[in-house]
C-alpha positions, 0 to 999 in steps of 0.5 A: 387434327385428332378428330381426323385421325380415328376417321382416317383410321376407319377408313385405312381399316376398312380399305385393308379388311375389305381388300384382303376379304376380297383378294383371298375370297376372289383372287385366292380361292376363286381364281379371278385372275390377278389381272383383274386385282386393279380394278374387278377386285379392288372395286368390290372392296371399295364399294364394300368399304363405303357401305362399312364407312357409311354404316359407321357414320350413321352409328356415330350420328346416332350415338352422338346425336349429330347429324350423319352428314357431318360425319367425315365417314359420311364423307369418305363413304361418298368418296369411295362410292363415286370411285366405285360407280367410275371403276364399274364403268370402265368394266360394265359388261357380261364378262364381268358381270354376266348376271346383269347382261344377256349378251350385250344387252342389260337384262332386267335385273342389271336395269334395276341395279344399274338404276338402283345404284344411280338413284343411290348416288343421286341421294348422296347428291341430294345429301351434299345439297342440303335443303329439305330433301336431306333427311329423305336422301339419308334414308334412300342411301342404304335402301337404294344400295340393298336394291342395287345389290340383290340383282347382283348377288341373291342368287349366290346368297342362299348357295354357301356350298358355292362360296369359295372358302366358305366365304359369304358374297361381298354383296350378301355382308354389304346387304346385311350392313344396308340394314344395319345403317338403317337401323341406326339412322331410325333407331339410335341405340341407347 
């Protein structure tokens, strides 16, 4: 029962940051109206919380030596983003995502980061399954994740004159935390 406590604590810490990050960056200062709370903005905050579990998870497994996959961050991680990719569903359009869409249709950078996103849920699959593929999967997490989040968000990254409050995007941090797991699942830190 103690082991499940510090997880469950990362996971409650990372909930309560991302969500409040997310509600005084969106709701707040931007003005997304509190209708969209339930959903468009608390799905940021999940998929944002499994990029911080995730990263937690592989530095734990690099600190401790064991695998990453054992890890119940790992897990909590794979939970949130399964929650995230069913939310997004119920929202995928060009009113919630208009960087992704032209008209009704995707453009070119909403395939790459639908697909990008897909593939990185595929590499949690492949992770669950075990097997020689699970190591590959491992890495392809963090790198598919980055892929699925440039579309997104690049064109805001090098604009922080348009961050409101002066906050930097969700999809910029959850980047920057993409390199981050992939420094600790090849470069354990001594």
């Amino acid at each position: 029962m103690t082991s499940e406590r510090p997880a469950y604590r990362a996971l409650l810490g990372a909930l309560l940051g991302t969500t409040a990050y997310a509600v005084i960056r969106y709701n707040v200062l931007k003005g997304v109206p509190w209708a969209a709370l339930p959903v468009y903005v608390l799905n940021k905050s999940l998929s944002w919380s499994a990029v911080v579990l995730f990263v937690v998870a592989a530095w734990r497994a690099a600190a401790t030596r064991t695998a990453v996959w054992n890890q119940d961050h790992f897990r909590q991680a794979f939970a949130l983003s399964t929650t995230h990719m069913l939310l997004t569903l119920t929202i995928l359009d060009g009113t919630n995502y208009p960087v992704l869409f032209s008209g009704t249709n995707l453009t070119w950078a909403g395939g790459v980061s639908t697909l990008a996103g897909v593939l990185a849920m595929m590499a949690f699959v492949v992770w669950n399954r075990g097997g020689s593929g699970r190591a590959a999967g491992l890495l392809a997490i963090p790198v598919l994740t980055a892929v699925h989040l440039v579309p997104l968000g690049y064109a805001n990254w090098t604009k922080p004159g348009t961050w409101p409050g002066s906050l930097p995007p969700i999809t910029l941090i959850a980047f920057l935390l993409c390199g981050a797991a992939l420094w600790f699942l090849r470069s354990p830190p001594r």
